[in-house]
C-alpha positions as CSV (number, residue, x, y, z in Angstrom):
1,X,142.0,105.5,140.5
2,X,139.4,108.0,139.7
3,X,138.3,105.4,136.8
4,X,137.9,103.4,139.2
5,X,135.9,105.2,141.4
6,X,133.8,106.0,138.2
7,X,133.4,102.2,137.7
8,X,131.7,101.2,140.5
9,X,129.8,104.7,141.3
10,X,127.8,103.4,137.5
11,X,128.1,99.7,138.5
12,X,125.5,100.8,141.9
13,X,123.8,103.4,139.6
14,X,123.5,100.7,136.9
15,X,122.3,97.5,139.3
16,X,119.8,100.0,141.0
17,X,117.9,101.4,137.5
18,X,118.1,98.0,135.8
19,X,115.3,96.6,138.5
20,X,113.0,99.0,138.1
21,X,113.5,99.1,133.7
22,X,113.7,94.8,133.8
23,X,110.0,94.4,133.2
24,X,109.1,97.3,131.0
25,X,108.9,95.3,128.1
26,X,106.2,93.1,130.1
27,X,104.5,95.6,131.2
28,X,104.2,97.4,128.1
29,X,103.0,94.0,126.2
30,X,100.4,93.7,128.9
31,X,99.2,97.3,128.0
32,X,98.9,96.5,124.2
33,X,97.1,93.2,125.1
34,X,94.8,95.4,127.4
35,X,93.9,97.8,124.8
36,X,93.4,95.6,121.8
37,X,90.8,94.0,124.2
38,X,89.8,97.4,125.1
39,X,89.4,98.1,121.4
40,X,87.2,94.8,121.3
41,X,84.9,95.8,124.3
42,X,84.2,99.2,122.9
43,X,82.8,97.6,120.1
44,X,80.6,95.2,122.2
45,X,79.3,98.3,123.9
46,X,78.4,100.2,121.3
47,X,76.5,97.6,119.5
48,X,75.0,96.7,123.0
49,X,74.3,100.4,123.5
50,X,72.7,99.7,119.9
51,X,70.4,97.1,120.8
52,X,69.0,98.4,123.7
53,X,68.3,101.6,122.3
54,X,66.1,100.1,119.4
55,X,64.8,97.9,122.0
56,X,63.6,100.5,124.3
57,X,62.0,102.7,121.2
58,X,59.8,99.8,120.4
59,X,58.7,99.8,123.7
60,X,58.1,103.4,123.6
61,X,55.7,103.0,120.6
62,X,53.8,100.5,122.0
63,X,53.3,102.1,125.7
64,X,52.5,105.5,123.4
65,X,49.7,106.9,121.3
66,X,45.8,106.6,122.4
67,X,45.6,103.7,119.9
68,X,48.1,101.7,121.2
69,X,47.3,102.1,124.1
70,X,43.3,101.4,123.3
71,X,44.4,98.3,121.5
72,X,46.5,96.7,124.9
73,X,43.5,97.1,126.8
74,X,41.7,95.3,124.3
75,X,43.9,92.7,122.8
76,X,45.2,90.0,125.1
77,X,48.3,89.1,122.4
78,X,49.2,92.9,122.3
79,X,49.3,93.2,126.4
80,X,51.5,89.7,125.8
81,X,53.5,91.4,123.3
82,X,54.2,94.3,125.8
83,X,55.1,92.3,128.3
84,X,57.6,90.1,126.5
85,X,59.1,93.4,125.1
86,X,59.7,94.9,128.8
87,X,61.5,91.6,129.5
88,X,63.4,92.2,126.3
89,X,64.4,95.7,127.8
90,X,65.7,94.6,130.6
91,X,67.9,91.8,129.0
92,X,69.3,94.2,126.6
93,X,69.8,96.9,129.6
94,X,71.7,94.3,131.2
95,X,73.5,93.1,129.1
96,X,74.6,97.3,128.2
97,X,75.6,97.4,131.7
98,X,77.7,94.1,131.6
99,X,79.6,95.4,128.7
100,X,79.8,99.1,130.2
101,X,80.9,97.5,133.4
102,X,83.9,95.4,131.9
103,X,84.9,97.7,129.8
104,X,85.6,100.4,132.5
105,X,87.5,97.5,134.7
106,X,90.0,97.6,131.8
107,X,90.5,101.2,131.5
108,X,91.2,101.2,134.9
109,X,93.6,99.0,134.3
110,X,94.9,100.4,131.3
111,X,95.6,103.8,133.7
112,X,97.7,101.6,136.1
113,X,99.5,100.1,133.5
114,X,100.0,103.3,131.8
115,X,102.0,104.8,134.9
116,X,103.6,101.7,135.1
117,X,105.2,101.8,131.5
118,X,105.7,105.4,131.4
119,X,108.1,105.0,135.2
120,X,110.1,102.1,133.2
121,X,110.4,104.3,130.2
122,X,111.9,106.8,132.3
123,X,114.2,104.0,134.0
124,X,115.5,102.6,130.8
125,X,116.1,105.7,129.5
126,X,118.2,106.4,132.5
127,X,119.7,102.9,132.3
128,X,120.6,103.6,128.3
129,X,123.0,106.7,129.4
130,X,124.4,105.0,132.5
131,X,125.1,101.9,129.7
132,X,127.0,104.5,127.4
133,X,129.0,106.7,130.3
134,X,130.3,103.1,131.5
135,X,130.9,101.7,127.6
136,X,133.2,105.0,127.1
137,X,135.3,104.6,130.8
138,X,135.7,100.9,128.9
139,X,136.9,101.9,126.0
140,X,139.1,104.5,127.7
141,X,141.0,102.0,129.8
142,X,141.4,99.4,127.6
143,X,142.0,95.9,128.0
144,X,140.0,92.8,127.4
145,X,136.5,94.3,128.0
146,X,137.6,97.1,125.7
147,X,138.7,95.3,122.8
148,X,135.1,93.4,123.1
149,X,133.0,96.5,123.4
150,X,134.8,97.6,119.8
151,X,133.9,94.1,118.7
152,X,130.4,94.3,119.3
153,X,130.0,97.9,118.4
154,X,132.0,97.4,114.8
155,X,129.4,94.1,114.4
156,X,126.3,96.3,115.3
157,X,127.5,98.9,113.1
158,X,127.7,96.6,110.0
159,X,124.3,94.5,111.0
160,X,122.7,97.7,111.1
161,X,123.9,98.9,107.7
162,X,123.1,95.7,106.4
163,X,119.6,96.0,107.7
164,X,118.8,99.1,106.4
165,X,120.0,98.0,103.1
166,X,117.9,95.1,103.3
167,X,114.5,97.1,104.0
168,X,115.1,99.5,101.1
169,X,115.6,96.7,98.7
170,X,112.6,95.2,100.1
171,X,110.8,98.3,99.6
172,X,111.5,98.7,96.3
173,X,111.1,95.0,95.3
174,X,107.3,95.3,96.4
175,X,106.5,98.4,95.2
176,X,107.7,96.7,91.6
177,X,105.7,93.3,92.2
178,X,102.4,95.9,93.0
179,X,103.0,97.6,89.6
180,X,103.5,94.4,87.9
181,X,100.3,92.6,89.3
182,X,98.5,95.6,88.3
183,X,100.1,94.9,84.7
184,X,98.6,91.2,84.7
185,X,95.2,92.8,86.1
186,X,95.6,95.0,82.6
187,X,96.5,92.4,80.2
188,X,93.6,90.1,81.5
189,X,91.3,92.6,81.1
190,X,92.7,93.1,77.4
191,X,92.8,89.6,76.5
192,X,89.3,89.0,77.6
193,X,88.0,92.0,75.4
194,X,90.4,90.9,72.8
195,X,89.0,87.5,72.9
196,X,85.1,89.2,72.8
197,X,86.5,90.8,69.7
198,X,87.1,87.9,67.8
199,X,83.0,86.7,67.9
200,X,82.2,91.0,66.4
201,X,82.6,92.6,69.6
202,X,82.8,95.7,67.8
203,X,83.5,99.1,68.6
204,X,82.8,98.9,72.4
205,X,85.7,95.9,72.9
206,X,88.3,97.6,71.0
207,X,87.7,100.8,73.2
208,X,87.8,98.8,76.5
209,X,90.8,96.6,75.1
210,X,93.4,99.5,73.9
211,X,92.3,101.2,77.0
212,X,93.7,98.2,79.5
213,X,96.8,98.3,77.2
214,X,97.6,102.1,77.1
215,X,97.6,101.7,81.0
216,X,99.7,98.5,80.7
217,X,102.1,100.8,78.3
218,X,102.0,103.8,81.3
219,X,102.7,101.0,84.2
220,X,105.7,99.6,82.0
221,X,107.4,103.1,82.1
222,X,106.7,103.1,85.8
223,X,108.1,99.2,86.6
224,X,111.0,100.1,84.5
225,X,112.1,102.4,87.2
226,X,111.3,101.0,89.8
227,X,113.3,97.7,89.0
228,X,115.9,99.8,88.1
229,X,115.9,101.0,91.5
230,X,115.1,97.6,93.0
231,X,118.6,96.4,91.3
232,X,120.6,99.4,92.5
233,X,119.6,98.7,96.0
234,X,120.8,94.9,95.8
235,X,122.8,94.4,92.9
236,X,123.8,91.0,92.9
237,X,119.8,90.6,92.2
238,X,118.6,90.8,88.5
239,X,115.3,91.0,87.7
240,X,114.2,91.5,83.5
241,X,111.2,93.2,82.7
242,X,110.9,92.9,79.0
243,X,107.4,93.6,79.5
244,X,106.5,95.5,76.1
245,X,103.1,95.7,74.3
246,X,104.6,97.1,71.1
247,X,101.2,97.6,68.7
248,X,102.1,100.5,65.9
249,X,99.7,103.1,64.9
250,X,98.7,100.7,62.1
251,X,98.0,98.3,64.2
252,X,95.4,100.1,66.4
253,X,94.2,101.6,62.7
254,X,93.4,98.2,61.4
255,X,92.1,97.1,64.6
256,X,89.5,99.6,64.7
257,X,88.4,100.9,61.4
258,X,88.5,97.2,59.9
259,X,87.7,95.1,62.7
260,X,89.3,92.3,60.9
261,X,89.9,88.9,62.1
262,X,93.6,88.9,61.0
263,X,94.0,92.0,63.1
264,X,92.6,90.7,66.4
265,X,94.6,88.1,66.3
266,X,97.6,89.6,66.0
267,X,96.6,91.9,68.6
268,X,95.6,89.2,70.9
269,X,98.9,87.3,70.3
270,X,100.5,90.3,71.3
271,X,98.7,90.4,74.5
272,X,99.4,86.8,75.2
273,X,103.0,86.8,74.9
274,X,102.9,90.4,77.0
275,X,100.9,88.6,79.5
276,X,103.5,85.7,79.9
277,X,105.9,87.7,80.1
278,X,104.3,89.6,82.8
279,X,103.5,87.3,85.0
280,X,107.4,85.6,84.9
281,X,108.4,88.9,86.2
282,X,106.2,88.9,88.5
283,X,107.2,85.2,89.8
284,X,111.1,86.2,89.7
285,X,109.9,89.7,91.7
286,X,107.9,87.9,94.2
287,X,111.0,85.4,94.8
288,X,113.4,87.7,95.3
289,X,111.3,89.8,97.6
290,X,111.0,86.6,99.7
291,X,114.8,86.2,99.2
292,X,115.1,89.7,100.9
293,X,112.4,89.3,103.4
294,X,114.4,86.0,105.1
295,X,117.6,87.7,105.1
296,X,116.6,90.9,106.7
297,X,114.7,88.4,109.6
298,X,118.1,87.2,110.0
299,X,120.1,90.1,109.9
300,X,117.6,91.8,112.5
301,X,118.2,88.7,114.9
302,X,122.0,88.3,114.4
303,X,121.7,92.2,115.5
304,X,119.5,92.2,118.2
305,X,121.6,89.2,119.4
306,X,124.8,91.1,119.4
307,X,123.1,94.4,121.0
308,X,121.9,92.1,124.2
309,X,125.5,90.8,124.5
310,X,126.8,94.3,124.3
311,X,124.8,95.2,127.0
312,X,125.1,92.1,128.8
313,X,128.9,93.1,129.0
314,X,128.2,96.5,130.3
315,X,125.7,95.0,132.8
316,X,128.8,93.5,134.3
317,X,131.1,94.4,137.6
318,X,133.6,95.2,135.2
């Protein structure tokens, strides 16, 4: 009986705090539209403020000095010049206190809103622990309503874990596809010296090239890992990075104190193949990031969809 009793002392609780928390969210996407314009408007004003402030200083010099003044007296087209600048003034004072003026009507609103937002905050917080008391009296009594409450909670449970695996995994799969475009950025670079070498670049194009490719060697080490972590966090996902620039000591030797033509081309060959493989990782990267990226929009609307049923439950007479 006391159950009961519970029931419907949360059902009145429930149907009174759920009218003033229904249009928080609409309230609080009308603040975020207000203060993006906001945002906006205080830029107008400042470069408004801008404008007239220049505009006021040459008006300033030429109301100021004994020559200036001397020559408006004298000069017909420098008394027209004055007076076209005054009108100038005023248009650019006006056109501050437009902007000022618009801009304080939305922080007035903004302050409203504010109020607003923070009241429903408070009442869907309330509503949130009224939600969970009545979801435990559910599950303690039993029944149909209880075996659907376990239902949606064991679905939100798994959606949730799902999710989360989802936005590591697409985490790690961009933080490997920024490593490897920075490899291709690399490798260009080299290939472009390498290719300079051929027509006697010299000393100054091998420098530049092994430079690019040293940082291609370090960036390897670092896309090894992180692939490495991409796969653990979705294993059913394989991604290779044979990436490898592989030039010996001897290579580098011949490369620079010969300078021979054999030599840049092997070098260069080397290059080329690194640079095709780079970018295939880069394309099989990308793809699965995109992979990732649709299944996590779907998991986070399967859950969101289940959540609003859950509560559509509890929002019920039960």
């Amino acid at each position: 009986m006391e159950d009961k009793i519970s029931l419907q002392q949360l059902n009145q609780q429930i149907r009174q705090v759920s009218a003033q928390a229904a249009d928080f969210q609409a309230r609080k996407n009308q603040l975020d539209a207000l203060e993006n314009r906001r945002n906006e408007l205080s830029k107008k004003v400042s470069a408004a403020k801008q404008e007239r402030d220049d505009r006021r200083s040459e008006l300033y010099r030429l109301q100021t000095g004994a020559l200036n003044v001397l020559l408006t007296k004298l000069l017909p087209g420098r008394r027209q010049k004055l007076d076209i600048c005054k009108t100038i003034v005023k248009e650019a004072d006006a056109k501050y206190d437009a902007a000022s003026a618009e801009s304080q009507t939305y922080n007035q609103q903004i302050l409203q809103l504010e109020r607003q937002v923070a009241n429903g905050h408070l009442a869907r917080q309330k509503l949130e622990s009224l939600l969970a008391q009545k979801a435990q009296i559910i599950l303690d009594i039993g029944g149909e309503p209880s075996e659907k409450l376990t239902g949606y909670d064991s679905q939100i449970t798994l959606l949730s874990s799902q999710r989360s695996e989802l936005e590591q995994a697409v985490h790690a799969g961009k933080s490997a596809l920024w490593t490897t475009k920075a490899i291709i950025e690399k490798l260009q670079n080299a290939k472009s010296w390498g290719t300079f070498d051929l027509v006697g670049g010299g000393l100054i194009s091998d420098i530049a090239k092994h430079g690019n490719l040293d940082d291609v060697s370090q960036l390897t080490c670092t896309l090894q890992r992180q692939i490495h972590s991409f796969q653990k966090e979705l294993s059913d996902i394989s991604i290779r990075a044979d990436i490898s620039v592989q030039i010996s000591d001897f290579m580098k030797f011949a490369d620079f104190a010969f300078d021979g033509l054999i030599a840049d081309w092997l070098v260069l060959d080397r290059i080329n193949d690194s640079l095709f493989q780079a970018q295939k990782t880069r394309d099989e990267i990308s793809s699965a990031v995109r992979q990732l990226e649709k299944g996590l929009e779907n998991c986070t609307g399967q859950l969101q969809t289940v959540r609003q049923q859950r509560i559509d439950l509890l929002m019920q007479d039960t």
